[in-house]
SELUM-294681 format. One record per atom (N, C-alpha, C): z, x, y; residue in three letters; residue number from 1; atom name. Coordinates in pm, whole numbers, padded with zeros to 5 digits. Each point is the difference from the previous one (the first is absolute). Layout:
Z | X | Y | ALA | NUM | CA
...
//
This chain:
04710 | -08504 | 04540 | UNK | 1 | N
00005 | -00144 | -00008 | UNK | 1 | CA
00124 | -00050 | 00074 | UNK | 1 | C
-00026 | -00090 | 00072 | UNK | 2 | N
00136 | -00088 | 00093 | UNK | 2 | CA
00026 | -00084 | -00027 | UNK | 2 | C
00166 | -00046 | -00006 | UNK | 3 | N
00045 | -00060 | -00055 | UNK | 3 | CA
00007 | -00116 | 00051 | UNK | 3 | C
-00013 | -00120 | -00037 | UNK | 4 | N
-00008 | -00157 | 00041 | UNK | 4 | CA
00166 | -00007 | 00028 | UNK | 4 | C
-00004 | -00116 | 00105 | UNK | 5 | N
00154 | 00029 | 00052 | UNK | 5 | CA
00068 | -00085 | -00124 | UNK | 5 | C
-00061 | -00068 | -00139 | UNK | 6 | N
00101 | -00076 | -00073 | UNK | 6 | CA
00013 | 00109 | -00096 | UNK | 6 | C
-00104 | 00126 | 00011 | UNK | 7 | N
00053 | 00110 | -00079 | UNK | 7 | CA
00095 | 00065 | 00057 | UNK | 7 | C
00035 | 00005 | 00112 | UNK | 8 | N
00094 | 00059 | 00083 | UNK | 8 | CA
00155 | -00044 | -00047 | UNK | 8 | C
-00022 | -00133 | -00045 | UNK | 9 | N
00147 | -00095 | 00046 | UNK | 9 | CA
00041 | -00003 | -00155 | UNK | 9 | C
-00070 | 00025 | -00119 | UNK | 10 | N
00056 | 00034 | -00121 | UNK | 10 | CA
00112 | 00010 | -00040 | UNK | 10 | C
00010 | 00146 | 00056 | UNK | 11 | N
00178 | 00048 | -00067 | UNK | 11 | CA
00090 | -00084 | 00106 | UNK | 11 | C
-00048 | -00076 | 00096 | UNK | 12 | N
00148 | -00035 | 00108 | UNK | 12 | CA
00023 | -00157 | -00058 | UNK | 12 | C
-00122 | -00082 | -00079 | UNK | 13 | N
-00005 | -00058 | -00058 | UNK | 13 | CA
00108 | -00034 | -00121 | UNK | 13 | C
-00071 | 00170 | -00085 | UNK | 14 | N
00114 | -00038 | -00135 | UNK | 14 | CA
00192 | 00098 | 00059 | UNK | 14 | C
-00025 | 00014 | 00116 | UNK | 15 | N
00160 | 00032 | -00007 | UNK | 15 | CA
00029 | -00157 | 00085 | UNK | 15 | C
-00035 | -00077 | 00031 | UNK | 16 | N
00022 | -00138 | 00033 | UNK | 16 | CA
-00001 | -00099 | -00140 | UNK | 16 | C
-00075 | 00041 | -00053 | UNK | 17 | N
00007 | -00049 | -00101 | UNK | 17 | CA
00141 | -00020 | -00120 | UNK | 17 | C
00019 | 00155 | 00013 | UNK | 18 | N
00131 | 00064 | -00081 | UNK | 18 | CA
00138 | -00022 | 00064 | UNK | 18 | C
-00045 | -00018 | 00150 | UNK | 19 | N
00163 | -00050 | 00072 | UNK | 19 | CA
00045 | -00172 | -00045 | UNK | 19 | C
-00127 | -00089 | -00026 | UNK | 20 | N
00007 | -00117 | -00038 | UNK | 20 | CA
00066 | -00033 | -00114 | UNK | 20 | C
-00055 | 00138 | -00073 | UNK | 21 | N
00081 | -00041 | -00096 | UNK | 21 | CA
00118 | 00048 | -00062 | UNK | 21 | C
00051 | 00084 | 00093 | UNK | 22 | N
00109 | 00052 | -00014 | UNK | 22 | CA
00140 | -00128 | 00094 | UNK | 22 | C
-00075 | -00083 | 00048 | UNK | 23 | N
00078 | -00072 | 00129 | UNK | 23 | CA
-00048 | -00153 | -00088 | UNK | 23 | C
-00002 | -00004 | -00129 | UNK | 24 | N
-00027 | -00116 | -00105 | UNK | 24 | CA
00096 | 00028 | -00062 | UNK | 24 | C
-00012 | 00106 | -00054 | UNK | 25 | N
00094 | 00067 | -00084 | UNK | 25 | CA
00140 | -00002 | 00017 | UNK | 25 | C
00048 | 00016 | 00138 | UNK | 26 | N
00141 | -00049 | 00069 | UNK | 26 | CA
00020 | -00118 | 00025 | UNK | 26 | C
-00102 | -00066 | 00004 | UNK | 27 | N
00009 | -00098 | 00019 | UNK | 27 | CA
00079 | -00118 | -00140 | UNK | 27 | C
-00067 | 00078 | -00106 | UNK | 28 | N
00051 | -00037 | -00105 | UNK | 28 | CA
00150 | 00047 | -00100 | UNK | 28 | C
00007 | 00120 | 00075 | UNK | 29 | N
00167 | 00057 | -00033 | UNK | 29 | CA
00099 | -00081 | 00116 | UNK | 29 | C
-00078 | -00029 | 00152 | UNK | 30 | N
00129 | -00070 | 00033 | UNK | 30 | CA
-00021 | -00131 | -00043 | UNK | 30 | C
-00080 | -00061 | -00071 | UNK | 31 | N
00066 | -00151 | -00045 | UNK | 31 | CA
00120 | 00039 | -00115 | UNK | 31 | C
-00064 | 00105 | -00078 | UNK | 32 | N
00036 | -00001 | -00136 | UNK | 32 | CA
00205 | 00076 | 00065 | UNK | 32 | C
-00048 | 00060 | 00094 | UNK | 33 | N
00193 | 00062 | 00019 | UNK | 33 | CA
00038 | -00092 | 00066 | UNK | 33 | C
-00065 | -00142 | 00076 | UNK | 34 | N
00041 | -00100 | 00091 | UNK | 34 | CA
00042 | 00076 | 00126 | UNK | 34 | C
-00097 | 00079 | 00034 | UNK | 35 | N
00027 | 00092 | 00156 | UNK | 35 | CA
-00123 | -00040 | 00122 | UNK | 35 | C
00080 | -00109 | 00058 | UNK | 36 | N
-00119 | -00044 | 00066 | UNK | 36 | CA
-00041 | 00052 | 00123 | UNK | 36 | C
00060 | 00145 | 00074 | UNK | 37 | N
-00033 | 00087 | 00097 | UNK | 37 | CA
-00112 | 00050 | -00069 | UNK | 37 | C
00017 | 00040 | -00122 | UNK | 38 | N
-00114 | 00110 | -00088 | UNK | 38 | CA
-00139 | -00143 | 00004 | UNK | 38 | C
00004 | -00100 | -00026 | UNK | 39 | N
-00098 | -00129 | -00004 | UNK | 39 | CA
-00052 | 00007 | 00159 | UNK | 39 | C
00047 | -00029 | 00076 | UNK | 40 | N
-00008 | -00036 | 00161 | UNK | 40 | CA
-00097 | 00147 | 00013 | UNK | 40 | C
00066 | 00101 | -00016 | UNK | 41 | N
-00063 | 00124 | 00057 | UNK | 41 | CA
-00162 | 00060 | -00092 | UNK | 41 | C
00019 | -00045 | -00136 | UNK | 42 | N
-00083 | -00013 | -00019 | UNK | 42 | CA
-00130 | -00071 | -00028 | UNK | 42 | C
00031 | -00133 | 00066 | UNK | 43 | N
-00086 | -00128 | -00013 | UNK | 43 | CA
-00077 | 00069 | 00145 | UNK | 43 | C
00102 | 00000 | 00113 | UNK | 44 | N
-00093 | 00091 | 00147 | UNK | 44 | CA
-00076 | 00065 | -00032 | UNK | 44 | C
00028 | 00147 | -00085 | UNK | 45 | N
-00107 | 00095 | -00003 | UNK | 45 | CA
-00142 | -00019 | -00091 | UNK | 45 | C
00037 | -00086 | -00104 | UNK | 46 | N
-00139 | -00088 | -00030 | UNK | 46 | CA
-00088 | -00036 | 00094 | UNK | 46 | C
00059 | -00157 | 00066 | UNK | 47 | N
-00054 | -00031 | 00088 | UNK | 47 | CA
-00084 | 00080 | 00069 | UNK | 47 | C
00130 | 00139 | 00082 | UNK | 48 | N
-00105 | 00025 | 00142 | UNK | 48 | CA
-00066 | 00158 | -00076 | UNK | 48 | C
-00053 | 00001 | -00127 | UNK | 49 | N
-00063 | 00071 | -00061 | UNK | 49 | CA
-00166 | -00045 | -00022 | UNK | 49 | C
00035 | -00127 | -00096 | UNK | 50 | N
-00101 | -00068 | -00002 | UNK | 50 | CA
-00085 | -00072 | 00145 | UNK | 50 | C
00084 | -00003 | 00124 | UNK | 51 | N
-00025 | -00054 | 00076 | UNK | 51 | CA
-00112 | 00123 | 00081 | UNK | 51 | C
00018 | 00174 | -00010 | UNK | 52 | N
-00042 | 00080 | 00004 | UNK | 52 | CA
-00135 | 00003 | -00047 | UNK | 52 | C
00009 | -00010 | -00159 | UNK | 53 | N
-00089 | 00051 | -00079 | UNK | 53 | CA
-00153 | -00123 | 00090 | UNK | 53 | C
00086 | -00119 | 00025 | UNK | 54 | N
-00129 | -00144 | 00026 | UNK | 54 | CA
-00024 | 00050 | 00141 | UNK | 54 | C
00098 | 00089 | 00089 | UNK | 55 | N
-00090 | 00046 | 00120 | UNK | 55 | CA
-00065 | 00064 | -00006 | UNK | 55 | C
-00018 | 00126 | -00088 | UNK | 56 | N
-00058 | 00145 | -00012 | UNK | 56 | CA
-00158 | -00062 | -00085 | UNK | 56 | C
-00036 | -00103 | -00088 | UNK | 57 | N
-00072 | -00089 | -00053 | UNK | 57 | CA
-00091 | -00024 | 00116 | UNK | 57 | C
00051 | -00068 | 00079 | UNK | 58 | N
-00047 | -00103 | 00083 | UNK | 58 | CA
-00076 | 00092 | 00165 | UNK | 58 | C
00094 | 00123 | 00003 | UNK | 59 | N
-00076 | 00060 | 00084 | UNK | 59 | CA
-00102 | 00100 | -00040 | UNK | 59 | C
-00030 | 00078 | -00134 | UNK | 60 | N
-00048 | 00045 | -00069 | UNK | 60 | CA
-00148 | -00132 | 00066 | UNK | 60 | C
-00027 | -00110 | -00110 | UNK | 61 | N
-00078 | -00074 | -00013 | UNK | 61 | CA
-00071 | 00021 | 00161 | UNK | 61 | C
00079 | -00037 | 00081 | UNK | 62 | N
-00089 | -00006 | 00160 | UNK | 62 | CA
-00059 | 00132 | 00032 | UNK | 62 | C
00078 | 00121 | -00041 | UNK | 63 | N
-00075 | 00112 | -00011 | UNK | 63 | CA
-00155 | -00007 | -00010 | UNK | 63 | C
-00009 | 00006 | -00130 | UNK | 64 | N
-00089 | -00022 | -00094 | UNK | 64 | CA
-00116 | -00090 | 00079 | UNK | 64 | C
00038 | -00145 | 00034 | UNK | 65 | N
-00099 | -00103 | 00033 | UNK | 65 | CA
-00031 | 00087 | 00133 | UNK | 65 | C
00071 | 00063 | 00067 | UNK | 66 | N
-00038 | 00071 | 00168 | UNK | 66 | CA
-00099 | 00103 | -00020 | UNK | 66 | C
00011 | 00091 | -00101 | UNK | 67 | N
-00029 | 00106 | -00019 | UNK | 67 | CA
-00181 | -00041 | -00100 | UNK | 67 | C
-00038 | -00150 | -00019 | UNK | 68 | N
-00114 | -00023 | -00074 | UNK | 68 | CA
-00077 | -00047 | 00096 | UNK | 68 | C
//
């Protein structure tokens, strides 16, 4: 059996997933130590995480519609 490419993207998924929220998580120790390099650096890696996860989404989908 072969794997559909959104079965493919799973685990790269939930380690995107787990960096998000590890880069929330700092996000919330540097308010709480008032370290706003630790805020800045981790507000970016959110961003261009999530900004990832909505490309890998979005080209997945055209896959899919090409491939029907």
């Amino acid at each position: 059996m072969e794997k559909t490419p959104r079965q493919k993207l799973l685990p790269s998924l939930f380690i995107f997933i787990g960096m998000i929220i590890i880069g929330i998580n700092s996000i919330i120790k540097g308010i709480d130590q008032h370290e706003t390099w630790r805020i800045v650096l981790a507000s970016i890696s959110v961003v261009m995480f999530a900004i990832g996860i909505a490309l890998i989404f979005i080209y997945t989908k055209k896959q899919e519609k090409a491939s029907v």
